[in-house]
C-alpha positions in Angstrom: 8.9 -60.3 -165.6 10.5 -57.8 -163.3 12.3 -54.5 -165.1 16.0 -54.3 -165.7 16.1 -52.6 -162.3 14.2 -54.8 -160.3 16.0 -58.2 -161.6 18.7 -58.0 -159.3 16.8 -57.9 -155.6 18.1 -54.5 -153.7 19.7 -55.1 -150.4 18.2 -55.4 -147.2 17.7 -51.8 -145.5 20.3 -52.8 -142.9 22.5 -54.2 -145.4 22.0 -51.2 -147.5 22.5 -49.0 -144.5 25.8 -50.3 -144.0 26.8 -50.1 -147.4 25.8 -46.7 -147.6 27.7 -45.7 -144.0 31.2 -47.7 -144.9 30.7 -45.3 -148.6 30.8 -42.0 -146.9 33.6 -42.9 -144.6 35.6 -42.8 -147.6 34.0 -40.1 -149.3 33.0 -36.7 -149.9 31.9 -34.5 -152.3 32.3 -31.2 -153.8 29.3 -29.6 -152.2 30.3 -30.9 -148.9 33.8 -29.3 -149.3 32.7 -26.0 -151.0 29.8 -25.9 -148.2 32.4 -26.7 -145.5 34.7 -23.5 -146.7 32.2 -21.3 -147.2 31.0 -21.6 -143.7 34.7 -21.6 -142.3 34.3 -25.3 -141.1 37.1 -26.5 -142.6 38.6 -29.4 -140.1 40.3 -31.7 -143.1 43.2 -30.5 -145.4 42.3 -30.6 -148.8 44.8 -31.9 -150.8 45.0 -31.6 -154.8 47.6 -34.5 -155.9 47.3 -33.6 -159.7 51.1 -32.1 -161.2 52.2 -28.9 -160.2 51.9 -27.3 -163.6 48.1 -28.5 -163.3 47.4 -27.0 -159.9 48.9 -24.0 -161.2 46.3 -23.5 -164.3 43.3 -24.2 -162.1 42.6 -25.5 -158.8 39.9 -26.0 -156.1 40.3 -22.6 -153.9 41.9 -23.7 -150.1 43.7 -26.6 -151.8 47.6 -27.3 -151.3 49.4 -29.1 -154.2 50.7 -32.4 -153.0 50.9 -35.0 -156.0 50.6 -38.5 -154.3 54.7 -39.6 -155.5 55.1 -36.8 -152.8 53.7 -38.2 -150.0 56.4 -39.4 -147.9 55.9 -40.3 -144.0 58.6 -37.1 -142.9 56.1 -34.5 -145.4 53.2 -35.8 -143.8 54.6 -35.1 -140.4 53.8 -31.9 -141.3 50.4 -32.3 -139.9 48.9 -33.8 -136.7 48.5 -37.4 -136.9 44.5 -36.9 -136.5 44.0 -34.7 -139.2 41.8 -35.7 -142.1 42.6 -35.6 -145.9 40.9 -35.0 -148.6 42.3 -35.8 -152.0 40.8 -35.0 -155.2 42.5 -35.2 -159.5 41.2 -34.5 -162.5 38.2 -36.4 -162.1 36.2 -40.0 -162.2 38.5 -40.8 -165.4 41.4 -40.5 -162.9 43.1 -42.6 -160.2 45.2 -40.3 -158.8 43.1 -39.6 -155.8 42.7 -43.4 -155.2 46.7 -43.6 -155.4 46.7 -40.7 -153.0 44.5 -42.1 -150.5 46.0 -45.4 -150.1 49.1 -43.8 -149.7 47.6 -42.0 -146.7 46.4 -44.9 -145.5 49.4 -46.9 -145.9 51.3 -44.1 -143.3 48.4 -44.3 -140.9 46.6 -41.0 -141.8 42.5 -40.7 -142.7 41.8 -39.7 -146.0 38.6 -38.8 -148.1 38.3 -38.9 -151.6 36.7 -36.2 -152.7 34.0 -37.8 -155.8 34.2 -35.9 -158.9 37.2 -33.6 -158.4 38.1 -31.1 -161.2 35.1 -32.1 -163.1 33.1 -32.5 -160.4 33.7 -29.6 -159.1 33.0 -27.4 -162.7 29.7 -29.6 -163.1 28.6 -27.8 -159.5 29.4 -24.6 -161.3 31.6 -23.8 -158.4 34.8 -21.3 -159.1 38.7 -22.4 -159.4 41.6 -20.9 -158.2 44.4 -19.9 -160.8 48.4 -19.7 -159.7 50.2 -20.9 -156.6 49.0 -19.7 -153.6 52.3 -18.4 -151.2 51.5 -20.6 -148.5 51.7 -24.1 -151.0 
C-alpha cells in the first residue's frame, strides 16, 4: 500500500514541467525581488496594493503604494505598456494581490504576484521600509 504521498501518481515530467513553467509566469518571490534590487536589476515595478495607512507603517523598500481600487486604465498609463508588475499584500491569508493582478490583466498589463508578501517577506528576515517615500 503506497504512502499518503505516493497514492495520488505525480505528473509526468513534461506535464510537470509545464505546470511548473505556467507557475512562475505568474509568480515571484521575495528572494527573487530582494535579490533583483540588491543587484540594481530592477526591470518590473513593484507595487504594494495594501491601504495607505499600511504601506505607511511598514513596507517592502522600492515599493510604490497603489491599492488595487486604484488601478484605473488613465493611472496605469503612467507606465509603458511593456512594463511588468509585481503586486504583493499582507500575505498568503490575503487576496489583495490576486485582486491586483487581475486588474492588471484586465487593462492589458503583465503582472507577477509576488508569494508571501508582508509575511513572506519578514519570514526571509529581509528589512521594511517605514513612511512614505516622496516619489509615492
Amino acid at each position: 500500500m503506497p504512502s499518503p504521498v505516493a497514492e495520488t501518481p505525480a505528473a509526468e515530467p513534461d506535464i510537470a514541467a509545464a505546470h511548473f513553467a505556467a507557475k512562475l509566469a505568474f509568480e515571484t518571490d521575495c528572494s527573487d525581488v530582494s535579490s533583483a534590487f540588491a543587484a540594481g536589476k530592477v526591470d518590473f515595478v513593484l507595487l504594494d496594493v495594501r491601504s495607505p495607512a499600511l504601506f505607511a507603517q511598514s513596507h517592502v523598500p522600492g515599493a510604490i503604494n497603489l491599492p488595487h481600487g486604484k488601478m484605473t486604465a488613465h493611472r496605469m498609463s503612467e507606465w509603458a505598456r511593456d512594463t511588468l508588475f509585481v503586486v504583493y499584500c499582507a500575505g498568503p491569508h490575503c487576496n489583495g494581490a490576486d485582486k491586483a493582478a487581475f486588474r492588471l490583466a484586465k487593462l492589458g498589463l503583465k503582472a507577477k504576484l509576488m508569494i508571501g508578501g508582508m509575511t513572506g517577506w519578514a519570514d526571509e528576515g529581509l528589512a521594511f521600509e517605514q513612511g512614505v517615500p516622496a516619489a509615492a
